[in-house]
N, C-alpha and C positions, 0 to 999 in steps of 0.2 A: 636864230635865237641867240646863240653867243656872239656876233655883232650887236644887235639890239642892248645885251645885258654886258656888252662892254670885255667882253672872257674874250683870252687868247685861245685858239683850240689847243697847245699843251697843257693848259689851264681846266679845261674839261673832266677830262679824266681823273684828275686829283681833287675838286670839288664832288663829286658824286651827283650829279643830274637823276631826275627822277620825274618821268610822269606817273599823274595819277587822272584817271577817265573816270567820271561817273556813274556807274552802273553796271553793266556783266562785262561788256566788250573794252578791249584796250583797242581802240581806234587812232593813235598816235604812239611814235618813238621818237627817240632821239637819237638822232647820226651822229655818235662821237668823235669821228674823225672833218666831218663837214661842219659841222654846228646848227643843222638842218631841224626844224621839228620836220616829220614825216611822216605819208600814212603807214599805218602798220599789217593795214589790209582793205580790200575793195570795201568802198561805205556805200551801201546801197539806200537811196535817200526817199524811192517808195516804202523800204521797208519800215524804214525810223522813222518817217512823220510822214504817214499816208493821209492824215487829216488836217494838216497843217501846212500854211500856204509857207512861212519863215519857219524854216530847217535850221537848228544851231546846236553844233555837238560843244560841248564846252571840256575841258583839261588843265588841270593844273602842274606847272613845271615847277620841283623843287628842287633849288640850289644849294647845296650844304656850304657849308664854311659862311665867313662873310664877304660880305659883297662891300 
């Protein structure tokens, strides 16, 4: 994520990163020392769409300051 979004990783820290997950579960974090999005725990993908052929967990990353 912070090659993608162009951030130094000392740069990390001092903007304030934040995810935010849809619904009960926080199913991603953010490695502030790698710049990694990652998982935050096992995703079990029969539980979350047992009826659904295309599984898509969706999260939003927010970056403070400007970019």
């Amino acid at each position: 994520v912070a090659k993608d979004l162009g951030l130094q990783l000392t740069e990390i820290s001092d903007r304030g990163v934040h995810i935010i997950d849809r619904g009960r579960m926080q199913y991603f974090a953010f490695h502030e020392r790698t710049g990694h999005l990652v998982t935050a725990e096992k995703i079990d993908r029969e539980q979350l769409c047992r009826l659904v052929e295309k599984c898509v967990l969706r999260c939003e990353l927010i970056v403070e300051e400007e970019m």
